[in-house]
C-alpha positions in Angstrom: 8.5 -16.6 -18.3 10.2 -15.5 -21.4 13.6 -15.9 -22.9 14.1 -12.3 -22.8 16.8 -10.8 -20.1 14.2 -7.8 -19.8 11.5 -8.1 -17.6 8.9 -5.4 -15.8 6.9 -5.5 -13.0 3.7 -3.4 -14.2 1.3 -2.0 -11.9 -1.3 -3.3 -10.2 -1.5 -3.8 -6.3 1.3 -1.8 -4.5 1.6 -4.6 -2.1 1.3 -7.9 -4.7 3.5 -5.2 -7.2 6.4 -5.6 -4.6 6.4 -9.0 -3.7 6.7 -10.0 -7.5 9.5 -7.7 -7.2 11.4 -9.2 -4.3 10.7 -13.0 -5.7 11.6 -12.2 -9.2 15.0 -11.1 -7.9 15.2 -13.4 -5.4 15.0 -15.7 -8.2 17.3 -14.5 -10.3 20.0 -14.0 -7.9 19.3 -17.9 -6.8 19.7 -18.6 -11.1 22.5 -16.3 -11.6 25.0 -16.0 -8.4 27.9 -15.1 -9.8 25.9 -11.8 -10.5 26.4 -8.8 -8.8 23.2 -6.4 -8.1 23.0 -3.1 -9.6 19.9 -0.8 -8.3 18.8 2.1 -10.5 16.1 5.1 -9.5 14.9 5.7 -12.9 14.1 9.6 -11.4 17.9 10.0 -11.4 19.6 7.7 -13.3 20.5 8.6 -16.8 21.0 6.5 -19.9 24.7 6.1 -19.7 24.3 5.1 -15.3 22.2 2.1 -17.2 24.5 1.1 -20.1 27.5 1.3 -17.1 25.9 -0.8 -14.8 24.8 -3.7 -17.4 28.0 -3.6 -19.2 30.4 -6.5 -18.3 32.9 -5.6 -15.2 36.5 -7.2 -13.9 34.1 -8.8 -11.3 31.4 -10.5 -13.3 29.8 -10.9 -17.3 27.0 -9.1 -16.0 24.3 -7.8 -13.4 21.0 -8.1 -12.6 19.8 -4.3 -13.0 17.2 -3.3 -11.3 15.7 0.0 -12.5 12.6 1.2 -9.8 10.4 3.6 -10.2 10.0 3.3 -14.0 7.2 5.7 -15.0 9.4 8.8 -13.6 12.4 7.8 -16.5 13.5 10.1 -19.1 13.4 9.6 -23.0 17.1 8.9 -23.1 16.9 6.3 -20.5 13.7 4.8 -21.8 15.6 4.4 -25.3 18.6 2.7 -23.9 16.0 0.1 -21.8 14.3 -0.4 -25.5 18.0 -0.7 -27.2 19.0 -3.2 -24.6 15.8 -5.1 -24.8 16.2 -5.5 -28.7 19.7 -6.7 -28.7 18.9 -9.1 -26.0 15.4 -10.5 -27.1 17.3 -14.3 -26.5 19.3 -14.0 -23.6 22.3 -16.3 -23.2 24.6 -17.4 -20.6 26.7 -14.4 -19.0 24.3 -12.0 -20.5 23.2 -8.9 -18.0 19.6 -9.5 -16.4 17.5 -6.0 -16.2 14.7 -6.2 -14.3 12.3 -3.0 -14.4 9.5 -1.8 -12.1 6.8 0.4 -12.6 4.5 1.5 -9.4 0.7 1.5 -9.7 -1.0 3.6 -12.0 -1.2 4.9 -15.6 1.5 7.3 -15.6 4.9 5.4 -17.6 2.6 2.9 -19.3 4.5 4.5 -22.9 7.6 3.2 -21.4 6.4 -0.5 -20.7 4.1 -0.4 -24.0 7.7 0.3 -26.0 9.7 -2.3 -23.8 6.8 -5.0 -24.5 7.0 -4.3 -28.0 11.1 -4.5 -27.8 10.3 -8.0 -27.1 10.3 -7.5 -22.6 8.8 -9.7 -20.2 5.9 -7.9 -19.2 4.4 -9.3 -15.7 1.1 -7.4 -15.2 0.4 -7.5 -11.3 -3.4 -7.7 -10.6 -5.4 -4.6 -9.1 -7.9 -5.3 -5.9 -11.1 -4.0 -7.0 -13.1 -4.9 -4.8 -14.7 -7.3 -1.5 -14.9 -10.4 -4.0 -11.1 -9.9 -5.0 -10.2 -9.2 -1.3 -11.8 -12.6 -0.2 -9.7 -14.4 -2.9 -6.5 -12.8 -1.5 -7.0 -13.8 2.0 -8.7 -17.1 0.8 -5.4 -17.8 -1.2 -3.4 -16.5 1.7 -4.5 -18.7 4.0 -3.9 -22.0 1.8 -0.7 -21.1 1.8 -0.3 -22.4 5.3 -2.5 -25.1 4.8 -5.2 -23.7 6.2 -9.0 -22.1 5.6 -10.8 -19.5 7.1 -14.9 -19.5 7.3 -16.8 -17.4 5.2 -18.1 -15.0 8.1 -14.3 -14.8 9.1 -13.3 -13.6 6.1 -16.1 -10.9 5.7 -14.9 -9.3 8.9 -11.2 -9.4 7.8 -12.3 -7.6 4.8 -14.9 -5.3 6.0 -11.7 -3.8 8.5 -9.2 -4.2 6.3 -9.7 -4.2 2.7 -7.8 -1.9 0.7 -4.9 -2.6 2.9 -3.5 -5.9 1.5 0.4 -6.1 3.3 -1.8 -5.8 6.8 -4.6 -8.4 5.5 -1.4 -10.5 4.3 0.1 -10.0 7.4 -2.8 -10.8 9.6 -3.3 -13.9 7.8 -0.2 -15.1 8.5 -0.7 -14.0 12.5 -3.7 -16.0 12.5 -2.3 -18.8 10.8 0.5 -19.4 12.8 -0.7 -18.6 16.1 -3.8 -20.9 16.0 -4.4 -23.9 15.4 -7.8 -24.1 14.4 -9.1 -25.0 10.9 -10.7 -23.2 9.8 -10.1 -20.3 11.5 -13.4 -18.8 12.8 -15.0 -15.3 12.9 -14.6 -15.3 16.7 -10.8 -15.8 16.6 -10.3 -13.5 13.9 -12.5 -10.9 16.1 -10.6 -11.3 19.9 -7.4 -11.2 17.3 -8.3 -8.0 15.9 -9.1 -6.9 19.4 -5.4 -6.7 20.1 -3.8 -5.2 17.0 -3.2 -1.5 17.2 -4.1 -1.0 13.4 -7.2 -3.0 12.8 -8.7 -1.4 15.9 -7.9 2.1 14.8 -9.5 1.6 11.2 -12.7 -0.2 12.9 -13.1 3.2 15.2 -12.3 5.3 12.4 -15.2 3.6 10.2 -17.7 4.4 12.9 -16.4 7.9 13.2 -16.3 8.9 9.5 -20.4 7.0 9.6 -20.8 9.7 12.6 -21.1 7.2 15.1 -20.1 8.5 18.0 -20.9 6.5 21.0 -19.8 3.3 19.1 -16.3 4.6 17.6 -15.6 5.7 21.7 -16.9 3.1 23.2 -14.6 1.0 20.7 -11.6 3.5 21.6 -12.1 3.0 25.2 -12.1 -0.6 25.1 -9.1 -1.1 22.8 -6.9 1.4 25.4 -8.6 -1.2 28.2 -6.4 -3.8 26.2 -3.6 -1.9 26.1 -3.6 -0.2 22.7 -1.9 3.1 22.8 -4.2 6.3 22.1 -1.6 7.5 19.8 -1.9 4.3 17.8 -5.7 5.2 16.8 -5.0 9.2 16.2 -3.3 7.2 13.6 -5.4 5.1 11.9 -8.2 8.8 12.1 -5.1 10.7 10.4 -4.7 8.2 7.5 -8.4 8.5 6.8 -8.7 11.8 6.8 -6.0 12.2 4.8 -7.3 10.0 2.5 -10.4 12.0 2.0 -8.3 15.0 1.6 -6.5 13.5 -1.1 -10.2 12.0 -2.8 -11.4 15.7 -2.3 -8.5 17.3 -4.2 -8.9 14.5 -7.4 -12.8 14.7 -7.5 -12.0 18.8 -7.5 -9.2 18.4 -10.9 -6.1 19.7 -8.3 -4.5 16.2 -8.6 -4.7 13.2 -11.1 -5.0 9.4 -8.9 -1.4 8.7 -9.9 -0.3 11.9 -8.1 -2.3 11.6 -5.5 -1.2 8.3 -4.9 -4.6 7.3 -4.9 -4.7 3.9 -7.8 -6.1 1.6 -5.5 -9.6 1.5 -6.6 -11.5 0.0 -3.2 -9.4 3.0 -1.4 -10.3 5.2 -3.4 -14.4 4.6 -3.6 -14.4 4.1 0.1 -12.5 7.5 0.7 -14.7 9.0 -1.9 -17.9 7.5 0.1 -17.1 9.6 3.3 -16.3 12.9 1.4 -19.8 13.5 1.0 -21.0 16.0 3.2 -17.5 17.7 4.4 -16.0 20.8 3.4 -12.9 21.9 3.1 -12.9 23.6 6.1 -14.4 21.2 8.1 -11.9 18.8 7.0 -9.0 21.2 7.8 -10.4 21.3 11.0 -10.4 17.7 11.4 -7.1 17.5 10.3 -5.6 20.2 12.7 -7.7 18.5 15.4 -5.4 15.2 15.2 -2.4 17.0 14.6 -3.3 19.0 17.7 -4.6 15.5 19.8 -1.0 13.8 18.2 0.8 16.8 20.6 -1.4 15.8 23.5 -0.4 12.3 23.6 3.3 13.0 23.0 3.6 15.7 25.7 2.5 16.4 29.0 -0.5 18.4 27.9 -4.0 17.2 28.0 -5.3 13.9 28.7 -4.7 11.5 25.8 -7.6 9.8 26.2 -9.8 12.8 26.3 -8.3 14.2 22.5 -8.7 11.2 21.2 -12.6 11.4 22.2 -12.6 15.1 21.0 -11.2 14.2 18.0 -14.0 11.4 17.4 -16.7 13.9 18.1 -14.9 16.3 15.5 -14.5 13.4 12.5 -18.2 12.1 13.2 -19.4 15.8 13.2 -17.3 16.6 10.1 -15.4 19.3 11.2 -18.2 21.3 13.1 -17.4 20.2 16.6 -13.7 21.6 18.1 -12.0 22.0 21.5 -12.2 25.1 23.0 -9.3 27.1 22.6 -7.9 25.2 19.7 -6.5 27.1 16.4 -8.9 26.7 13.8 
């Protein structure tokens, strides 16, 4: 990295985004000890909270800022991150450390364009795009442990879980360190994926949203056989839908991606995929339908397992296909 004692976290992959956040402080609190941490929301903090908090202190020379959230900060605040970036192009011993973070997206580029040019460390997290850079991620993953996975392994962990890289990080390391097999087969990875709550709910959604009805229940069924709570999949049908939702309202010029929260690309397109053929008011529908099945499975009302089935049959008929009785 650079001399400078400004550095920003830009973009990319929500999940990769963070963890350069968490090592590049972790780092710096290893180089610098003697440092105490100061954490700025750059949505609230104004420029003089900044020049405070990296100014020297009766405790220490300096701080290791952190200002989050960097595409939401004023002009004023922006200008004192350029200022202090100027005057501190070399850093030296003692000096305060100011680490920035912007999340995914366009929105605050101006601000990391001007601290770049102020002479900042700009670290530029990659953006998933797609199965190939999926299969890298979990590829890399894995030889972290010391292990490999085979190539029909790793097109099932994608095909479930792609666009979700903390849970395809996660399960990496599940399967890494509860098996000792190398490389870790498609088989494993599939009795695995049997027993996790969140794989199993996307895998039934998928067949749902392709109005696949028999396979997403037959799927359900088996999974609450294992002991997955119904609950756990209303879940995994919720996000989806609510993914769509969010899709509908971009592709309809409500809502930009960045406010939508809708950056990741492979997210987005799949999301986009399944919107054909709904309607707003069949998704509404589908939407009330959880939210109605979610109040079955926390109360004493109907059968859990029986909304969740209802629900399926109203996803895979997009919205055309209620319970009786139900609000719409």
């Amino acid at each position: 990295m650079g001399s400078s004692a400004v550095y920003v976290v830009n973009g990319g992959d929500e999940y990769l985004n963070g963890q350069m956040l968490s090592k590049l402080l972790h780092d710096m609190s290893a180089e610098l000890p003697d440092m105490e941490r100061m954490d700025l929301d750059a949505g609230s903090a104004s420029a003089y909270d900044f020049i405070e908090a990296a100014s020297p202190s009766l405790f220490s020379d300096g701080a290791i800022v952190l200002v989050d959230n960097l595409e939401n900060c004023s002009d004023s605040l922006s200008d004192a991150l350029e200022q202090f970036s100027l005057e501190h192009k070399n850093r030296t011993r003692g000096d305060s450390v100011v680490i920035c973070r912007k999340n995914p997206g366009q929105k605050g580029m101006g601000h990391v364009n001007r601290l770049k040019k102020a002479g900042a460390n700009i670290i530029s997290v990659p953006q998933l795009k797609n199965d190939r850079d999926y299969k890298s991620f979990i590829t890399g993953e894995c030889e972290r442990y010391g292990r490999f996975m085979t190539a029909d392994a790793i097109v099932l962990l994608t095909g479930v879980l792609s666009g979700q890289t903390g849970a395809m990080a996660a399960m990496c390391h599940q399967l890494c360190m509860d098996f000792d097999e190398n490389p870790i087969t498609a088989q494993t990875v599939s009795l695995y994926m049997l027993n996790n709550p969140q794989v199993t709910g996307f895998a039934v959604a998928d067949k749902a949203l392709a109005g696949n009805v028999a396979g997403a229940v037959v799927d359900m069924r088996n999974a609450v056989a294992q002991g997955i709570a119904e609950i756990a999949i209303l879940g995994a049908l919720a996000s989806n839908l609510r993914s769509i939702a969010k899709v509908a309202a971009v592709e309809s010029g409500q809502v930009s991606k960045d406010d939508a929260h809708m950056t990741n690309t492979w997210v987005y397109n799949k999301a986009k995929a399944h919107l054909r053929g709904w309607t707003s008011t069949g998704l509404g529908r589908a939407i009330q339908m959880c939210a109605w099945a979610d109040e079955q499975c926390k109360t004493s009302g109907t059968d859990p397992l029986y909304a969740v089935e209802k629900t399926i049959e109203c996803i895979a008929s997009q919205g055309r296909v209620t319970v009786e009785g139900m609000n719409t």
